[in-house]
N, CA, C and O of each residue as an XYZ file, in Angstrom:
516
protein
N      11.989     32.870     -4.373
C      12.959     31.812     -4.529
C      13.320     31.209     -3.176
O      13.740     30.052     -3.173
N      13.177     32.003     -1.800
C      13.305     31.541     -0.997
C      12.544     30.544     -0.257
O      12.970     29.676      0.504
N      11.235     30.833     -0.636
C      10.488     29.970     -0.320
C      10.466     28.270     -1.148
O       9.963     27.220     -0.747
N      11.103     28.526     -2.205
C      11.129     27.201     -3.176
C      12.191     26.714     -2.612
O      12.029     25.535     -2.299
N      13.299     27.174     -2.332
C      14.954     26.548     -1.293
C      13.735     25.962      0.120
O      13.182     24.863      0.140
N      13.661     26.507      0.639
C      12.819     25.898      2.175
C      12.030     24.802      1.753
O      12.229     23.699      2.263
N      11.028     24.986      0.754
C      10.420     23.944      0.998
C      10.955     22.557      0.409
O      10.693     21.428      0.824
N      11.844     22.958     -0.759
C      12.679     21.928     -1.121
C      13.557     20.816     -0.135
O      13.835     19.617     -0.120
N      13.780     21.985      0.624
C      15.020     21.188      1.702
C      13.615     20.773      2.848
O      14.011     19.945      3.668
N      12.701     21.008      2.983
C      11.799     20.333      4.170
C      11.185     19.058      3.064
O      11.078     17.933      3.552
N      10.908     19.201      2.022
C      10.406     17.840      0.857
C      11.767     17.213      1.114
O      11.777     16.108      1.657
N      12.868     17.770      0.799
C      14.008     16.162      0.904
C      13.997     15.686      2.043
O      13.693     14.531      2.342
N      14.360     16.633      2.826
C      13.885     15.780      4.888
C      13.181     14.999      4.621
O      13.800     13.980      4.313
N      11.679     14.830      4.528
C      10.630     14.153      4.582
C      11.234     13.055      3.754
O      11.395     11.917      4.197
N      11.602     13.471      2.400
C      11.306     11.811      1.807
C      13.135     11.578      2.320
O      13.245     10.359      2.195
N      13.688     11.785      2.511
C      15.194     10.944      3.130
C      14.603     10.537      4.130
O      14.771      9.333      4.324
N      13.926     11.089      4.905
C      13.412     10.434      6.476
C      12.678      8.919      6.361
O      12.535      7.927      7.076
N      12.353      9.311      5.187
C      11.053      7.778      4.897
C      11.974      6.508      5.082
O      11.620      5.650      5.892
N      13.242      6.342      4.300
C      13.778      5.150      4.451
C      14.230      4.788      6.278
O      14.304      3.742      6.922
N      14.443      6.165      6.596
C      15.027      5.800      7.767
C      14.239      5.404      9.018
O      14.673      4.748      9.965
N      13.060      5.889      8.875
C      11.760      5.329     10.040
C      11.181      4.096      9.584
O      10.186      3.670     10.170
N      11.790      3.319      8.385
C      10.949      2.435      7.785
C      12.094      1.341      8.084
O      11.750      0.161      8.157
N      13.184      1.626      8.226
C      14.117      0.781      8.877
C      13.812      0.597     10.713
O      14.271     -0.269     11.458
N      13.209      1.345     10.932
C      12.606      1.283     12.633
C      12.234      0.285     12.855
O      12.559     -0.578     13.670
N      11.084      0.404     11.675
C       9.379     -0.289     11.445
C       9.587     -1.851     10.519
O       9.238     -1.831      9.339
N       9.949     -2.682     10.892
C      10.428     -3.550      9.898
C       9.264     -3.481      9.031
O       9.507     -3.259      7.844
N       7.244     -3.720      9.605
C       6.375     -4.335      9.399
C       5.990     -3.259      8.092
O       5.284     -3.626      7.154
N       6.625     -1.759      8.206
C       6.316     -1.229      6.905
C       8.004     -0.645      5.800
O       8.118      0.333      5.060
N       8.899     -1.590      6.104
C      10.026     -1.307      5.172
C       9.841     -1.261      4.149
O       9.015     -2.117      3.833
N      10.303     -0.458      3.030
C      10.438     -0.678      1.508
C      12.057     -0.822      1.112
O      13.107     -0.179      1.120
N      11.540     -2.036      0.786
C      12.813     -2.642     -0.407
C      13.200     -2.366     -1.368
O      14.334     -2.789     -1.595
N      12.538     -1.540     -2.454
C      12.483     -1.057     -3.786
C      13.803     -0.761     -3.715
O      14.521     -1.477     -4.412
N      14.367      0.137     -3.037
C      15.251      1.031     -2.943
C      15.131      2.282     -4.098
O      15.889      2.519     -5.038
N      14.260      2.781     -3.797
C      13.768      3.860     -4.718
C      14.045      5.145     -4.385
O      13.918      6.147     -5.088
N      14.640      5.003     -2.662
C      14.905      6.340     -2.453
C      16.360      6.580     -2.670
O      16.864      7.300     -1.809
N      17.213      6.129     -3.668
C      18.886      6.201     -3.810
C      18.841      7.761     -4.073
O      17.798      8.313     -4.426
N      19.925      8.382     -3.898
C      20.643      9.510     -4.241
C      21.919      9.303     -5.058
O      22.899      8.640     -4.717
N      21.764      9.901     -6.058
C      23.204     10.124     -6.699
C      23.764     11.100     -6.781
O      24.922     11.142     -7.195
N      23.083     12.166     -6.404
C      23.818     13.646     -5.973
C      24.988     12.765     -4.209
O      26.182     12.923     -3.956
N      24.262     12.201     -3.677
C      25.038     11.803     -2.596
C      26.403     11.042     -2.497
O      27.445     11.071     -1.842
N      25.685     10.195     -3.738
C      26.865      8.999     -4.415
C      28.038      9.787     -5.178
O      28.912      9.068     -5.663
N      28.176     11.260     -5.355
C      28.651     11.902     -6.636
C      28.741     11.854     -8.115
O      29.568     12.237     -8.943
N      27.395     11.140     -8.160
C      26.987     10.825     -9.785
C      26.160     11.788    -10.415
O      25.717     11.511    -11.529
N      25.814     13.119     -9.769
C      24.916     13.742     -9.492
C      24.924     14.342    -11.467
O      25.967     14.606    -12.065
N      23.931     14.399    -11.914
C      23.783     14.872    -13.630
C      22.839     16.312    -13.451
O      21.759     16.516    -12.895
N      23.714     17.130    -14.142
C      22.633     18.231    -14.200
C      22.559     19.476    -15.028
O      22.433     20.699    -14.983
N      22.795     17.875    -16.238
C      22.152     18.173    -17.454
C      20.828     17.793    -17.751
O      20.786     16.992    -18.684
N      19.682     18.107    -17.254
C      18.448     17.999    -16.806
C      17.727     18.965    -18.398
O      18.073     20.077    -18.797
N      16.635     17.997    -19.014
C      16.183     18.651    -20.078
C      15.119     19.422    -19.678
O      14.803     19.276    -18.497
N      14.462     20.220    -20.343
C      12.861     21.104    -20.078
C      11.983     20.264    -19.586
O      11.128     20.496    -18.732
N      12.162     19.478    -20.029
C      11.036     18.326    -19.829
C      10.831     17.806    -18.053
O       9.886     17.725    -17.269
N      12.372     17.525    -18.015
C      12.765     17.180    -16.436
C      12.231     18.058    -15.558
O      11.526     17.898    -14.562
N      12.808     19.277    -16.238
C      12.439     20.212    -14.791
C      11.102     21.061    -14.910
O      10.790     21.767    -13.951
N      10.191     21.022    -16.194
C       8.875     21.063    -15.759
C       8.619     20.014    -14.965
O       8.195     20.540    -13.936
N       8.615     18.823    -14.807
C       7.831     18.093    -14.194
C       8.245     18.157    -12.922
O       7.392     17.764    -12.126
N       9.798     18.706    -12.202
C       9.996     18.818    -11.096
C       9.364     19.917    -10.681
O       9.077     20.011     -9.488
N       9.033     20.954    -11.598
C       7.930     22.319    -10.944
C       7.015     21.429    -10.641
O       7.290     21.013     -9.515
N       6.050     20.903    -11.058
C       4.902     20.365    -11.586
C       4.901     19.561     -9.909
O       4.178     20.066     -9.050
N       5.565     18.587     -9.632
C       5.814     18.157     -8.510
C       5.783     18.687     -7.070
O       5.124     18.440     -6.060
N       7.058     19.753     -7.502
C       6.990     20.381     -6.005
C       6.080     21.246     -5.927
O       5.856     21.522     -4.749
N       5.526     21.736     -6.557
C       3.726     22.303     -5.956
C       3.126     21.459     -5.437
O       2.635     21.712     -4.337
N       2.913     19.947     -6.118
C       2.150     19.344     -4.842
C       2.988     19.086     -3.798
O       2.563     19.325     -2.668
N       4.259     18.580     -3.958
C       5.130     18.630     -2.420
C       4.494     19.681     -1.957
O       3.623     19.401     -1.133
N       4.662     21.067     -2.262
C       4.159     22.201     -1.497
C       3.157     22.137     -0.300
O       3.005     22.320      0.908
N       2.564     21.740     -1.504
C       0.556     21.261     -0.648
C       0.885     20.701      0.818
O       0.809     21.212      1.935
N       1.422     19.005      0.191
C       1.700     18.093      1.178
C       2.461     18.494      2.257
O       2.106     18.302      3.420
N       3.725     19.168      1.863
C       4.114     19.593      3.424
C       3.460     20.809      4.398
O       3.709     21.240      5.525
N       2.346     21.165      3.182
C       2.233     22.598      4.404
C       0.705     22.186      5.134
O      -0.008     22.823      5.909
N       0.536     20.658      4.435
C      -0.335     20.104      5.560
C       0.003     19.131      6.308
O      -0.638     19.081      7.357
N       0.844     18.262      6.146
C       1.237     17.677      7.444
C       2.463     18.519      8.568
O       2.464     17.962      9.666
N       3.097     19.279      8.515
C       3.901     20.087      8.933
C       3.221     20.402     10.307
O       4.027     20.243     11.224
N       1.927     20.817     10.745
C       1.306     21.243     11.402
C       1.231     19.783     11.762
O       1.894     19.225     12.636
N       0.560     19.378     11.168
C      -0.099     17.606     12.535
C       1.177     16.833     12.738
O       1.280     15.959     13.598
N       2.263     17.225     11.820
C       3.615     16.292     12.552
C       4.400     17.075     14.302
O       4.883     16.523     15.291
N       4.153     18.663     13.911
C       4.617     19.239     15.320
C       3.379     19.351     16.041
O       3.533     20.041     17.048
N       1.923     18.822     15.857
C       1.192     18.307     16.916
C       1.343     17.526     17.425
O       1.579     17.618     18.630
N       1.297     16.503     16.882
C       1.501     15.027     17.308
C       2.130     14.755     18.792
O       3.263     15.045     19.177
N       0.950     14.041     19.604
C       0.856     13.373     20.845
C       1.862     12.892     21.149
O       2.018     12.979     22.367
N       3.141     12.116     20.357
C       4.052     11.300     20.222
C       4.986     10.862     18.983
O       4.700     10.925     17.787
N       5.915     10.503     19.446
C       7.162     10.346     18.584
C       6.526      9.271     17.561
O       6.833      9.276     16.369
N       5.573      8.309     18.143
C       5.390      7.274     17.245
C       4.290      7.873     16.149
O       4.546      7.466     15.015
N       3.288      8.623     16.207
C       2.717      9.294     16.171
C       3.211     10.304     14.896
O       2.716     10.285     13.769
N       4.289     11.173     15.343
C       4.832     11.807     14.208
C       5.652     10.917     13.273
O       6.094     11.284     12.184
N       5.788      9.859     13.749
C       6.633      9.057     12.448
C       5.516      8.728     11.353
O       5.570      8.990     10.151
N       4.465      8.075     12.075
C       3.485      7.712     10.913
C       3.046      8.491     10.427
O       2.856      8.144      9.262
N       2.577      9.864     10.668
C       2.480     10.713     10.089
C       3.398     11.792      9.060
O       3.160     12.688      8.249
N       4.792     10.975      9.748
C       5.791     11.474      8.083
C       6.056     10.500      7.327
O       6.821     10.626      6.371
N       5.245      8.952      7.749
C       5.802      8.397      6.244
C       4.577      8.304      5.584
O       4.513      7.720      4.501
N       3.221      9.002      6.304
C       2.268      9.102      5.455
C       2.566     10.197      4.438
O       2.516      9.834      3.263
N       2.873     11.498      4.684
C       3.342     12.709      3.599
C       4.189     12.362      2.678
O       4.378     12.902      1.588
N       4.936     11.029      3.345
C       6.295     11.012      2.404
C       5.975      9.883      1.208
O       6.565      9.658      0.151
N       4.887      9.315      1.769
C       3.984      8.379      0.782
C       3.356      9.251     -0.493
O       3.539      8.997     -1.684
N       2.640     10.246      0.013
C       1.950     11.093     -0.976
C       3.042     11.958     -1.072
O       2.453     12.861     -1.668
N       4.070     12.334     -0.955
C       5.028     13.238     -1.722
C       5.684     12.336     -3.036
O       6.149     12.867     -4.045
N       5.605     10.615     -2.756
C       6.292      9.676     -3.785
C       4.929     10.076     -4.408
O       4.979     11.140     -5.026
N       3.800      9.500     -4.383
C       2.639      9.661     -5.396
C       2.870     10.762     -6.287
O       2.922     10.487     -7.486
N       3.071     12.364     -5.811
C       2.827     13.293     -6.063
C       4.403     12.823     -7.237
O       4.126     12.187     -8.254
N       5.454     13.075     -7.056
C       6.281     12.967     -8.382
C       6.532     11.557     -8.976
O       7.415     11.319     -9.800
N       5.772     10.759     -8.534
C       5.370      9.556     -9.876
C       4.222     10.219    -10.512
O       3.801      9.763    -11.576
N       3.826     10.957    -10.124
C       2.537     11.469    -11.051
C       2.621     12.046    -11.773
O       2.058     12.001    -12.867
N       3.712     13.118    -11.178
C       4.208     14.046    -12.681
C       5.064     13.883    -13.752
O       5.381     14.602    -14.700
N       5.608     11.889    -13.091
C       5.727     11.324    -14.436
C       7.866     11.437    -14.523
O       8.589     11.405    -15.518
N       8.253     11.571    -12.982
C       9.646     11.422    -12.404
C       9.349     10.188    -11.560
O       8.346      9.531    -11.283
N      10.887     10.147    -11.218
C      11.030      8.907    -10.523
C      12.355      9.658     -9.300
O      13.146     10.474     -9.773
N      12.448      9.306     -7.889
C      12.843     10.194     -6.854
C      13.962      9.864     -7.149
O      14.365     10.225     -6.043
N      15.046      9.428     -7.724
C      16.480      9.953     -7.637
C      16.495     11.018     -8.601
O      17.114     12.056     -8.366
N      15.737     10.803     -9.875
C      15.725     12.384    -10.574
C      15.304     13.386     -9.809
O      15.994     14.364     -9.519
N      13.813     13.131     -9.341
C      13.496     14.099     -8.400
C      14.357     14.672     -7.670
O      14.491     15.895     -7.631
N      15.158     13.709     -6.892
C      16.153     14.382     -5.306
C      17.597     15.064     -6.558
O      18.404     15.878     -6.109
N      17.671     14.730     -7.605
C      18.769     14.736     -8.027
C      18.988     16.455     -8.667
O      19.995     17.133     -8.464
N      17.664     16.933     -9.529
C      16.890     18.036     -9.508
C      17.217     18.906     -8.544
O      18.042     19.798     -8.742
N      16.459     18.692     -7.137
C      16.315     19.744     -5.935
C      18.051     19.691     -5.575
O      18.502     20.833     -5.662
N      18.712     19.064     -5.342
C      19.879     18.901     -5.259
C      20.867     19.939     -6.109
O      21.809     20.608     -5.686
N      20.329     19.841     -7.436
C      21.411     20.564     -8.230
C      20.932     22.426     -8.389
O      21.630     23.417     -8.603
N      19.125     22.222     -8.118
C      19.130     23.382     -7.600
C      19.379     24.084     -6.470
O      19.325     25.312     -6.540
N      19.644     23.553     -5.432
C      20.508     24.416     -4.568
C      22.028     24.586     -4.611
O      22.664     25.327     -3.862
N      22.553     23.779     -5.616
C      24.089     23.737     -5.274
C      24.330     24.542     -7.234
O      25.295     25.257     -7.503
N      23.597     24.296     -7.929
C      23.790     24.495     -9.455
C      23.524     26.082     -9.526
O      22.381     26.178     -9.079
N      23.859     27.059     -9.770
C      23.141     28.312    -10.364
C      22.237     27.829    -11.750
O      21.022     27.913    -11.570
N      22.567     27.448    -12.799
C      22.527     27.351    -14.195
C      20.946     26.450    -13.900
O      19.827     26.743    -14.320
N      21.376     25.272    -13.017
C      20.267     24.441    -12.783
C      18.967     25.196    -12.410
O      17.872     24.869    -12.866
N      19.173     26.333    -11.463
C      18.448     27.052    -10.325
C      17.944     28.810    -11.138
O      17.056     29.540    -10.698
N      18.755     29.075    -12.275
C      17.952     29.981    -13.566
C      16.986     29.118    -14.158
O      15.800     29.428    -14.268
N      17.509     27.971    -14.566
C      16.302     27.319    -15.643
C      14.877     27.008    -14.589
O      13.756     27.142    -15.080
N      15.025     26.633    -13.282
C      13.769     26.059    -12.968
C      12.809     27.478    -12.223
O      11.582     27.546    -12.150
N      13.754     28.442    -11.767
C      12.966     29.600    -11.681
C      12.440     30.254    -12.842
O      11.557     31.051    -12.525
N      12.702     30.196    -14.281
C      12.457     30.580    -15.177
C      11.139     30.210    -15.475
O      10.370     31.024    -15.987
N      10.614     28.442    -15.062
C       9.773     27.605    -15.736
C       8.504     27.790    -14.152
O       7.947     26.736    -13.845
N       8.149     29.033    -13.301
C       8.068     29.164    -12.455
C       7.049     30.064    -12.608
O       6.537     30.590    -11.620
């Protein structure tokens, strides 16, 4: 379980980081605004069905993947500019990875969120584990 808390909280870094290096970068900003939080906003829901939080397992395995390969080439990296593009590349394929499993990232962040702060939230998704 500890390892699912860590990598959770290094997957939200990454994708919270995305909006904020992309505000750097005008030439690659996203507008969508897709990365909102409502755990942040205090709208946070977590009454989350089976359905939800298989697909947030389903997800953070590939988050898994993704961070435990760029993790290494981001604390290589030659340069600051360097490690940025290389975290909004992970944080690109961390969005792929839970549109794929068929979430959308405020559920996603909203999920990892309530499992670290929820017990009830944080039985059901270790259960589905």
């Amino acid at each position: 379980m500890n390892k699912l808390l860590i990598s959770m909280t290094a997957s939200l870094a990454l994708l919270a980081a995305g909006p904020a290096v992309a505000q750097e970068s005008p030439e690659s900003a996203n507008t969508d605004g897709g990365y909102s939080d409502p755990a942040a906003a205090g709208t946070q829901n977590t009454n989350f069905n089976d359905q939800e939080l298989k697909q947030f397992v389903e997800a953070q395995e590939g988050i898994n993947e993704i961070r435990d390969e760029y993790m290494e080439k981001i604390e290589a990296a030659d340069s600051q500019q360097k490690a940025q593009e290389l975290q909004m590349e992970a944080n690109d394929e961390m969005v792929s990875v839970i549109e794929d499993a068929g979430m959308d990232i405020p559920t996603y962040n909203s999920i990892a969120t309530a499992y670290n702060s929820e017990p009830k939230v944080r039985n059901r998704i270790d259960a589905l584990m």
